[in-house]
C-alpha positions as CSV (number, residue, x, y, z in Angstrom):
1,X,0.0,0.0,0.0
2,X,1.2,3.3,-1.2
3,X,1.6,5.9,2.5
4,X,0.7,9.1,-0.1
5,X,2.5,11.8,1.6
6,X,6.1,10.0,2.3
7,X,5.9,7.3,-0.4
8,X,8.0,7.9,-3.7
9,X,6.0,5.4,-5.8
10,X,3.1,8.4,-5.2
11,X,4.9,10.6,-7.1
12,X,4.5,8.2,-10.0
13,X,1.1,8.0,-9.5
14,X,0.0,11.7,-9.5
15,X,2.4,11.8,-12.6
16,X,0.0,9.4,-14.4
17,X,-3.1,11.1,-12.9
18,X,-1.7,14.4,-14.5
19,X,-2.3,16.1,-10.9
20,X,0.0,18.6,-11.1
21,X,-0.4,20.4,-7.4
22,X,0.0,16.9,-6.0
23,X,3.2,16.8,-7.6
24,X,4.6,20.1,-6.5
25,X,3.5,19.1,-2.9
26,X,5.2,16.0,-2.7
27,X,8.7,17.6,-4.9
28,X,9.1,20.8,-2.6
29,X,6.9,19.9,0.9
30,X,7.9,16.2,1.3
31,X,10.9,16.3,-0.7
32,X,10.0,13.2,-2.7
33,X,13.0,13.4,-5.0
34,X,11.8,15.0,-8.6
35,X,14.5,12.1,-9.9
36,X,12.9,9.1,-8.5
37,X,12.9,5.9,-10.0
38,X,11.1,2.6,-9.5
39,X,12.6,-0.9,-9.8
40,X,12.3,-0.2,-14.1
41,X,14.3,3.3,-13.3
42,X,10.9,4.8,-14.2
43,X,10.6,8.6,-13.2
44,X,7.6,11.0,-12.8
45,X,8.6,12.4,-15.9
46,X,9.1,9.2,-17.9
47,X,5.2,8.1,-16.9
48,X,3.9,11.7,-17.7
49,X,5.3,11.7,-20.7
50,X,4.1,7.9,-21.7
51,X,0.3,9.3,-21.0
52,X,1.0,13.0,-22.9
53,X,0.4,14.6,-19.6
54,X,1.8,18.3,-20.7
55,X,1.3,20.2,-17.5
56,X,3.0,17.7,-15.2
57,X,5.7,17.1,-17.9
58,X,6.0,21.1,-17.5
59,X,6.0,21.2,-13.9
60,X,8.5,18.4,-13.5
61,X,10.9,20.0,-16.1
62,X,10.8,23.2,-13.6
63,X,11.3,20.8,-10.7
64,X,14.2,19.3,-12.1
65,X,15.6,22.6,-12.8
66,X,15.3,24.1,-9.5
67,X,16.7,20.6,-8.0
68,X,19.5,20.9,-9.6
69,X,19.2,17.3,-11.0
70,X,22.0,17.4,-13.9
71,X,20.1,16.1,-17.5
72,X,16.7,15.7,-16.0
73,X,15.4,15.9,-19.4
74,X,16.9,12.7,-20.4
75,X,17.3,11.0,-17.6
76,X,17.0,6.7,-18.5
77,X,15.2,4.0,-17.1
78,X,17.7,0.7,-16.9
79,X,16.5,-0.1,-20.5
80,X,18.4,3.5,-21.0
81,X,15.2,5.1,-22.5
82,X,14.3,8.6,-22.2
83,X,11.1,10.9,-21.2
84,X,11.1,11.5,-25.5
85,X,11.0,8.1,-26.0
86,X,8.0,7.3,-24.5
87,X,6.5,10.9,-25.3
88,X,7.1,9.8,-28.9
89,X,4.5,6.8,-28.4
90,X,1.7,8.8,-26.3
91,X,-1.6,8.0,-26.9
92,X,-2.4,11.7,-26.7
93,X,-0.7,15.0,-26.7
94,X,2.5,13.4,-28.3
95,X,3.4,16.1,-30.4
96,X,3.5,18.8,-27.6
97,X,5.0,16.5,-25.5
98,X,7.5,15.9,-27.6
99,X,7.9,19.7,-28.4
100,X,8.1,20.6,-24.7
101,X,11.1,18.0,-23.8
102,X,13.1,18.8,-27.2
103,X,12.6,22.6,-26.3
104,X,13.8,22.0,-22.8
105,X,17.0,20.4,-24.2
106,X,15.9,16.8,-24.8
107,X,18.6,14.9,-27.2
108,X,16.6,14.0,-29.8
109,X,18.9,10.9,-31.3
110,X,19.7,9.5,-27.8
111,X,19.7,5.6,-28.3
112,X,18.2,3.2,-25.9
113,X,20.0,0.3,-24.7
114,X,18.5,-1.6,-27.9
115,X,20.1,1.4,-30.1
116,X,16.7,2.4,-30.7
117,X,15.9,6.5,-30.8
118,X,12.8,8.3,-29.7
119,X,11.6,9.0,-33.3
120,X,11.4,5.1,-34.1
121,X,8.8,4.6,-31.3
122,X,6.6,7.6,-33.2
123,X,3.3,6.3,-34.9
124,X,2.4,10.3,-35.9
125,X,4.6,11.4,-38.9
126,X,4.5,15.0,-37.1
127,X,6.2,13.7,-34.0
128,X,8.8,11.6,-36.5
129,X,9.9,15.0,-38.6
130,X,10.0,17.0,-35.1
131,X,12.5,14.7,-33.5
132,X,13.5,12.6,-35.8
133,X,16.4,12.7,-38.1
134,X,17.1,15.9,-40.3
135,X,15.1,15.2,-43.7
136,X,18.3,16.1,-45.7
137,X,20.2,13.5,-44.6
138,X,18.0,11.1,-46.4
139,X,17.8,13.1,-49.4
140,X,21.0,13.6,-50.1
141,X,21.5,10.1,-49.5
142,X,18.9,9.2,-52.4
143,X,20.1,11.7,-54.7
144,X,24.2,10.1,-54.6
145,X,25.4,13.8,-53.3
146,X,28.0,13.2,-51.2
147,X,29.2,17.1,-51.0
148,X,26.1,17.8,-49.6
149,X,25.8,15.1,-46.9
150,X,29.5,16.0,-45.5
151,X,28.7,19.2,-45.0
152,X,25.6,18.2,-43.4
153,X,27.4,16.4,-41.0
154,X,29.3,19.2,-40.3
155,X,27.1,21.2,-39.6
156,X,25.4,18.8,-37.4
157,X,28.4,16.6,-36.1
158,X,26.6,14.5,-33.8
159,X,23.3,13.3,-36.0
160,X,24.8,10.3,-37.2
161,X,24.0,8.5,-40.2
162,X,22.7,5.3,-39.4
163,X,19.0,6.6,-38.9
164,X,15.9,5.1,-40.1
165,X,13.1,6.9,-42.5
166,X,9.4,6.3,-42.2
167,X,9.9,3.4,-44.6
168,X,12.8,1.4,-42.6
169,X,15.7,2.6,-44.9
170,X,18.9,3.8,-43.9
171,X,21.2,6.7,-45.8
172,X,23.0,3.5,-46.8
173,X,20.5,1.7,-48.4
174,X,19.2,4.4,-49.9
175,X,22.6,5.1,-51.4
176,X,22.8,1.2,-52.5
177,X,19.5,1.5,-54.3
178,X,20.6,4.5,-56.2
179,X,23.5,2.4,-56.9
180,X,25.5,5.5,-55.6
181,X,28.8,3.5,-55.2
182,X,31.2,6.6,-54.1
183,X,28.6,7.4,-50.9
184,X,28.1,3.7,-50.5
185,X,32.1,3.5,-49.8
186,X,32.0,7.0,-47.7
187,X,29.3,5.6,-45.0
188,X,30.9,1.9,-44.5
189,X,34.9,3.0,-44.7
190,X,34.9,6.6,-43.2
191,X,31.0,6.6,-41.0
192,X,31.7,3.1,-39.8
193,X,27.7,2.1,-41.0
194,X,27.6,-1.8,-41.4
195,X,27.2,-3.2,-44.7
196,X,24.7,-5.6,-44.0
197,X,22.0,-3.9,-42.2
198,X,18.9,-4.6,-42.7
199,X,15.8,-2.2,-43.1
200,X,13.7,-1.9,-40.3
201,X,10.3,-2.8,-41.9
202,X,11.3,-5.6,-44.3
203,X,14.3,-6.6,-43.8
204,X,16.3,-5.9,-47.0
205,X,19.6,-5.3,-46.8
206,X,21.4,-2.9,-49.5
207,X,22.2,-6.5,-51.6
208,X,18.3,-7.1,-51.6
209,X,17.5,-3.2,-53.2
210,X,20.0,-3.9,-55.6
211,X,19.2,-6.9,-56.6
212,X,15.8,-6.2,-57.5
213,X,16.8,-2.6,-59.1
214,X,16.3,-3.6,-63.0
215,X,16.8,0.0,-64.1
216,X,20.0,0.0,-65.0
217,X,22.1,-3.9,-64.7
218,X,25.2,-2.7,-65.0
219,X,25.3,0.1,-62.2
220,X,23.4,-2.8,-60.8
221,X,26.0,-5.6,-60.5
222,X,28.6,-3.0,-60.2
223,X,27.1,-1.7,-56.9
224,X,26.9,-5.7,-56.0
225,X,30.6,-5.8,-56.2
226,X,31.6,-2.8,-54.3
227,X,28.9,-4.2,-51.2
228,X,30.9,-7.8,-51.9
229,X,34.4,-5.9,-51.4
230,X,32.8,-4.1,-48.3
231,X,32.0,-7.7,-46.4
232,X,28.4,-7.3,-47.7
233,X,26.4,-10.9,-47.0
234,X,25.0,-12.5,-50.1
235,X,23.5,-15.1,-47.8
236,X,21.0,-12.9,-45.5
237,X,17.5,-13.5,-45.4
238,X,15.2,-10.2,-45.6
239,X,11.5,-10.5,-43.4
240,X,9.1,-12.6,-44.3
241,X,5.7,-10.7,-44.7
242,X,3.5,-13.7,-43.5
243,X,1.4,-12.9,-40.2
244,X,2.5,-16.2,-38.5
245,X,6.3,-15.7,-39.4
246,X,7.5,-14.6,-36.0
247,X,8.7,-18.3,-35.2
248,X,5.9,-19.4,-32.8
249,X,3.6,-20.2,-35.4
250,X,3.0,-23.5,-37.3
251,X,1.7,-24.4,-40.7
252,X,1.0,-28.2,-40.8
253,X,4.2,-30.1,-38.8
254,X,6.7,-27.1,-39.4
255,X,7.1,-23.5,-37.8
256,X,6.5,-20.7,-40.0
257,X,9.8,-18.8,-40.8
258,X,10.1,-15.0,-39.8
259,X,13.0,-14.6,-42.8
260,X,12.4,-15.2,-46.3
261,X,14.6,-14.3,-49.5
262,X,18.1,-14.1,-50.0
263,X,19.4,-11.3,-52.3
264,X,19.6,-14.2,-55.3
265,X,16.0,-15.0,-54.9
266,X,15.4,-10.9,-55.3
267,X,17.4,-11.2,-58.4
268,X,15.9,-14.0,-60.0
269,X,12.5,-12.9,-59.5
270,X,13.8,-9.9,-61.3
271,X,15.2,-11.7,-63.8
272,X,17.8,-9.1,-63.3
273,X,20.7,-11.3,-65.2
274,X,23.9,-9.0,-64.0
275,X,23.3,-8.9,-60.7
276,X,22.9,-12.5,-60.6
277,X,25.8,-13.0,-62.3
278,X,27.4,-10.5,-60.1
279,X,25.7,-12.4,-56.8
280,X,27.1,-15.8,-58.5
281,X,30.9,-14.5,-58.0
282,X,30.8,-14.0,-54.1
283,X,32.3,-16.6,-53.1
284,X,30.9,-17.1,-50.1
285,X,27.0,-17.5,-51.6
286,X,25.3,-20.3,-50.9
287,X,22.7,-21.3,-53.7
288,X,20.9,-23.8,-51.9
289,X,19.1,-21.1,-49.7
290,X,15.2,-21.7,-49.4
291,X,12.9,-18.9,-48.8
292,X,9.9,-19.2,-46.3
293,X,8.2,-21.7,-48.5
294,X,11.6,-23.6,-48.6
295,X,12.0,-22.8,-52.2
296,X,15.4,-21.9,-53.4
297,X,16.0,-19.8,-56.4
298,X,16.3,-22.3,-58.3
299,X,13.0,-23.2,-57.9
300,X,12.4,-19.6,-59.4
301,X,13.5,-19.9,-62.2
302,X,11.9,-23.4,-62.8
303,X,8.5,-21.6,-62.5
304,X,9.5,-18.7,-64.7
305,X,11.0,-21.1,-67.3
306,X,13.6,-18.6,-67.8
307,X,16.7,-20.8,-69.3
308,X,19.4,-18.4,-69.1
309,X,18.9,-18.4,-65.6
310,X,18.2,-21.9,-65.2
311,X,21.5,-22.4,-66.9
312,X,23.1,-20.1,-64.8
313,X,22.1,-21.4,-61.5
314,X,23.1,-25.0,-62.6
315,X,26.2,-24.1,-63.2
316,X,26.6,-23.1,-60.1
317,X,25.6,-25.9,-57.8
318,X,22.2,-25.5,-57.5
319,X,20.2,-29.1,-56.2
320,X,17.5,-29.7,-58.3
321,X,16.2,-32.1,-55.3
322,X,15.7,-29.6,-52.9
323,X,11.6,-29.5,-51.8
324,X,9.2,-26.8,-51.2
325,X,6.8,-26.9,-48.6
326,X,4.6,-28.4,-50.6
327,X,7.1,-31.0,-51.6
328,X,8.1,-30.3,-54.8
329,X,11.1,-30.1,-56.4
330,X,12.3,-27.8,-59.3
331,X,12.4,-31.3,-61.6
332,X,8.7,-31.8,-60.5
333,X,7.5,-28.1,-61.0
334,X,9.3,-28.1,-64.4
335,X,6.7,-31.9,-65.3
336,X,4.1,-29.9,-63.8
337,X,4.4,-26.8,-66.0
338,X,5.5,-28.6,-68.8
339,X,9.0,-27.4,-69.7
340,X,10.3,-30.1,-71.6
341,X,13.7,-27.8,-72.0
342,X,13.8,-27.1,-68.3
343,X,13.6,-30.5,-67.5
344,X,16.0,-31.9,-69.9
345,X,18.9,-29.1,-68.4
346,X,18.2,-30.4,-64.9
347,X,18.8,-33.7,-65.9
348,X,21.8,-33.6,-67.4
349,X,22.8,-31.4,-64.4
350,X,22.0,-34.5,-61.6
351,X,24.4,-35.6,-59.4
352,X,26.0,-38.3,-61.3
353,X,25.8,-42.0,-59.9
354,X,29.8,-42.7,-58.5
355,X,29.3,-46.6,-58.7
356,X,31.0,-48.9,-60.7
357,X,27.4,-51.1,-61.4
358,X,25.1,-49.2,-63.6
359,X,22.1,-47.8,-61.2
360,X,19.7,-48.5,-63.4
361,X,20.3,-52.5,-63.6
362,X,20.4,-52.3,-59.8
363,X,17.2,-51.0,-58.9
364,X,15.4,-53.0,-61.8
365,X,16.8,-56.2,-60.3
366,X,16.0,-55.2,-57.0
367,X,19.2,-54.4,-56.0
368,X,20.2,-52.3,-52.3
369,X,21.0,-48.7,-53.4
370,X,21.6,-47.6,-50.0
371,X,24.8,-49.7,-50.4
372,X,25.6,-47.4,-53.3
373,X,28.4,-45.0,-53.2
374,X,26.6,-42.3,-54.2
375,X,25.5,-40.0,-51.5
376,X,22.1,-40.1,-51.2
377,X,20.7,-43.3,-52.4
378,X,17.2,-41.3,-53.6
379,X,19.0,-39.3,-55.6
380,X,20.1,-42.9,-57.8
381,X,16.2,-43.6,-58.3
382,X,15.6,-40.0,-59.4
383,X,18.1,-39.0,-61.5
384,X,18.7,-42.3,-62.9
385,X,16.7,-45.4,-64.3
386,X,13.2,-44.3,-62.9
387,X,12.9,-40.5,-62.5
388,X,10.6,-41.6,-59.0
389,X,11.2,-38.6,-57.0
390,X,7.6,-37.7,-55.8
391,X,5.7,-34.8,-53.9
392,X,3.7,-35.0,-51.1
393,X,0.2,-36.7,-52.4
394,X,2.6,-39.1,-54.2
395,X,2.9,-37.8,-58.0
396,X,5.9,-38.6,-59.7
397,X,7.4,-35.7,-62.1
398,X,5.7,-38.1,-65.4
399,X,3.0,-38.1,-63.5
400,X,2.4,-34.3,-63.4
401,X,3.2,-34.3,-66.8
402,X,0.8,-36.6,-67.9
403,X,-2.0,-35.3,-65.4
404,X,-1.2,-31.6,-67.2
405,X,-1.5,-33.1,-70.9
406,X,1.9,-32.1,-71.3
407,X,2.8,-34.1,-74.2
408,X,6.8,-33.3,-74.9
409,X,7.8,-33.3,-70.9
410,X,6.2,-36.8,-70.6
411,X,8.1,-37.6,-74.3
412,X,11.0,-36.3,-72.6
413,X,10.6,-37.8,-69.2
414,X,10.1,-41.2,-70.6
415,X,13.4,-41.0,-72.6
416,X,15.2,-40.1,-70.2
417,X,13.9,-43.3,-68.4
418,X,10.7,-42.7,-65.9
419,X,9.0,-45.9,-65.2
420,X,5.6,-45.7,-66.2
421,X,4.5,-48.7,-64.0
422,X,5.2,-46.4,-60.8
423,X,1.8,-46.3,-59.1
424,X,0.3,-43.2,-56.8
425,X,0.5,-44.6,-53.3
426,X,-2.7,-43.0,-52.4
427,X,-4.6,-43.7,-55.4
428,X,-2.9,-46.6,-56.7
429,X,-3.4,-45.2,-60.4
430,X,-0.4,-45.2,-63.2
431,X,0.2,-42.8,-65.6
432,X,-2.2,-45.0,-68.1
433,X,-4.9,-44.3,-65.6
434,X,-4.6,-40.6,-66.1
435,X,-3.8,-40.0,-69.2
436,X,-6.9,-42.2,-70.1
437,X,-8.9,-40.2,-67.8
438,X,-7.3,-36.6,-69.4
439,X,-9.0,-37.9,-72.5
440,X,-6.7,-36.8,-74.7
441,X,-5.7,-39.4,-77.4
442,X,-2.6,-38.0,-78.5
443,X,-1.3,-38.2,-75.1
444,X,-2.6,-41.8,-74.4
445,X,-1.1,-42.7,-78.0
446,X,2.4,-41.7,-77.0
447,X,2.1,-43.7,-74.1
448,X,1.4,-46.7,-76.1
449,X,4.3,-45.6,-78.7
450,X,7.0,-44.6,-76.6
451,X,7.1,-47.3,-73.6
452,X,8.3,-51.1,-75.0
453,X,6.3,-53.6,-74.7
454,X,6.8,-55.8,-71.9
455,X,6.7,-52.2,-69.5
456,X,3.3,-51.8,-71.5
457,X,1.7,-54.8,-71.2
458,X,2.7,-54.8,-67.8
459,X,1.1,-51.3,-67.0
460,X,-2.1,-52.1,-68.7
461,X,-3.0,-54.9,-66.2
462,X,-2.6,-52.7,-63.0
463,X,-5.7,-51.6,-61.2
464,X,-6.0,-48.5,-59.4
465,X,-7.5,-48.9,-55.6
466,X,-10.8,-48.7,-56.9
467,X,-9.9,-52.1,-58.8
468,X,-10.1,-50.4,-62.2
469,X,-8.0,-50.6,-65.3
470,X,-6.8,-47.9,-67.5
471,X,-9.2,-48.5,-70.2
472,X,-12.1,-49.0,-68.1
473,X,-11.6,-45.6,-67.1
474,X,-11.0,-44.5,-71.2
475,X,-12.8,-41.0,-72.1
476,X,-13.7,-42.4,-75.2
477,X,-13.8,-45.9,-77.1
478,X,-10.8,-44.6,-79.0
479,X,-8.8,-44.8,-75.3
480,X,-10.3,-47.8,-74.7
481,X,-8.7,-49.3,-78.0
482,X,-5.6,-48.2,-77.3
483,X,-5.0,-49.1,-74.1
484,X,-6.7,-52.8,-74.6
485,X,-4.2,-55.6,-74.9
486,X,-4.3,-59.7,-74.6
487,X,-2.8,-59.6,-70.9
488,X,-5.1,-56.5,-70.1
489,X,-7.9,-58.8,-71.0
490,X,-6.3,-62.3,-69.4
């Protein structure tokens, strides 16, 4: 229980309560120091300043100056924040607030203990141009001019230049996504600013604005290599925008990531060829990176059926195998779209199989792959011999294909050696099965055509779960002919 007239905590509370003649009592009758702090280091004029109350914020400032407390005005709480930062988040009265402590000497770019300033708690874009940054730093910073932004900061030698804008960006990144390479070098060698932070909002670093500038390539990849030379990481991840994404979350078995795309993924997207060129020669990139849906660039490209890219990527090391969170592999979205040519470079791009026995013979004779010396014994039955890799409801990539009508990636997929006889665990059906239910004769002919006979004949007797052959599920008699045979009828 608070004892009103000799307890300090009361002080606090009349703060709140905006009652100013309590407050003057208590100061200069009881003498209640005007700098008391609770167990947070809370003052009076911290909690008037939280609730916008301006006449006990006034009051107090007086108090403090007639105590003869040094730096009342920004005094800090053990988290080392000051009355402006909470003014700058009042529900009420934040702008006069505000404009009371900065004219009573408040430091306007006074970091908390989490570097953060008063401005960056501001929801009012009043309170953020009163104490916020000065507006030319950013400009200046945008525009390239480096003249201009020195003598700023002489003029103003203690602002400091790693300050945030209302949309999260930093004279540096601003500077990177102007591809302004001479201030880019001036903020990281001579201001100390770190190359790879991140914007506030999203994430981005200066590699991501870059990356995903198509305006001009060239200045583009350029700007890439003088961030590389600077330390700048190709690898980081910028924010992922989904609501559940702050790592508590789940979305089926897995947690939701709070960081999504690498700077290459930005690129691709972009299709922005330079800078992914440019991203390609860090050494230290890793390729392999998957995005908050677990797809990697790669997989990017796959959809955008962009072959220069593709090509690019390949050469580079990127796996082909790697799933989404839907399961799918580039190889299997290439089947699905029906990029023949996609498919084809991905292929010859597989891992090759390091055994001296051909993998294909050993898995059609039933043979132990995991004894193989290849590294991952999947990787045999999907790049080799059987193409079986599947996603998560059990579709292999001829499978798609055939599903999709797309007649020239099944062509492909079969030469390259898919087994048609694979059957869909959950539905037990082939690829006869669905291409005879696609109803499209020219795909069910090129079935019939392109698999020998003895996998043929074999295919046409299996039943789905439903106990059903492929012709008994034909669209039309012309199906049904095609997909009849001796054995299917045995």
């Amino acid at each position: 229980m608070i004892e009103t007239e000799r307890d300090p905590q009361y002080l606090l509370v009349c703060a709140r309560l905006n009652s100013v003649p309590e407050v003057v009592n208590l100061v200069r009758v009881h003498n209640i120091p005007v700098d008391y702090g609770n167990l947070l280091g809370q003052t009076a004029l911290h909690i008037a300043a939280l609730h916008g109350n301006v006449e006990t914020v006034k009051i107090l400032l007086l108090l403090g100056d007639q105590s003869g407390v040094p730096g009342f005005v920004n005094i800090q709480n053990r988290r080392g924040q000051t009355p402006l930062h909470f003014a700058a988040a009042a529900k009420k009265n934040a702008f006069e607030t505000c404009e009371l402590l900065v004219a009573n000497g408040a430091h306007r770019l006074l970091e908390d203990s989490l570097g953060c300033r008063p401005y960056e708690n501001a929801n009012d874009t009043e309170v953020r141009a009163l104490i916020g940054p000065d507006r030319r730093i950013f400009e200046y910073a945008a525009l390239g001019d480096l003249p201009n932004f020195e003598a700023l900061l002489e003029e103003i030698p203690d602002h400091g230049v790693d300050l945030y804008d209302s949309t999260g960006n930093a004279p540096l990144h601003l500077a990177a996504a102007g591809n302004h390479t001479d201030l880019i070098v001036y903020l990281c060698r001579t201001m100390g600013s770190y190359v790879n932070m991140q914007n506030m909002l999203t994430g981005e670093s200066c590699l991501h604005l870059v990356a995903g500038n198509d305006s001009d390539t060239k200045a583009a990849a350029r700007t890439i290599e003088v961030l590389a030379s600077l330390g700048a990481d190709p690898n980081i991840r910028n924010f992922s925008n989904n609501q559940y994404s702050d790592g508590t979350w789940m979305s089926g078995s897995e947690t939701v990531s709070m960081f999504d795309k690498t700077p290459l993924h930005v690129a691709v997207a972009a299709a922005n060829i330079e800078a992914i060129q440019a991203l390609l020669n860090i050494p230290e990139i890793d390729v392999n990176i998957e995005d908050a849906s677990k797809e990697t660039p790669l997989y990017y490209a796959t959809e955008m059926q962009d072959e220069v890219i593709l090509e690019m990527l390949l050469e580079h090391g990127c796996d082909v195998f790697k799933c989404s969170t839907s399961h799918a592999t580039s190889i299997l979205a290439a089947a699905s779209s029906g990029w023949a040519r996609g498919l084809d470079l991905m292929l010859d791009a597989s891992d090759p199989v390091n055994d001296e026995t051909d993998a294909a013979s050993l898995i059609k004779n039933g043979g132990d792959i995991s004894k193989s010396k290849h590294t991952d014994p999947a990787r045999v039955q999907s790049t080799l011999g059987n193409i079986i890799n599947s996603d998560a409801d059990g579709w292999t990539p001829l499978m798609l294909a055939v599903r999709g009508g797309k007649l020239s990636a099944a062509q492909l997929l079969l030469r390259r050696g898919a087994d048609p006889n694979i059957v869909n665990p959950k539905t037990g059906a082939s690829v006869y099965h669905l291409a005879a239910t696609k109803g499209r004769e020219d795909l069910c002919r090129m079935l019939v055509d392109s698999i020998d006979k003895e996998h043929r004949e074999r295919g046409l007797r299996i039943r789905n779960k439903d106990g059903r052959l492929p012709k008994e599920m034909a669209m039309s008699p012309a199906i049904a002919s095609l997909f009849e045979s001796p054995a299917a009828c045995a």
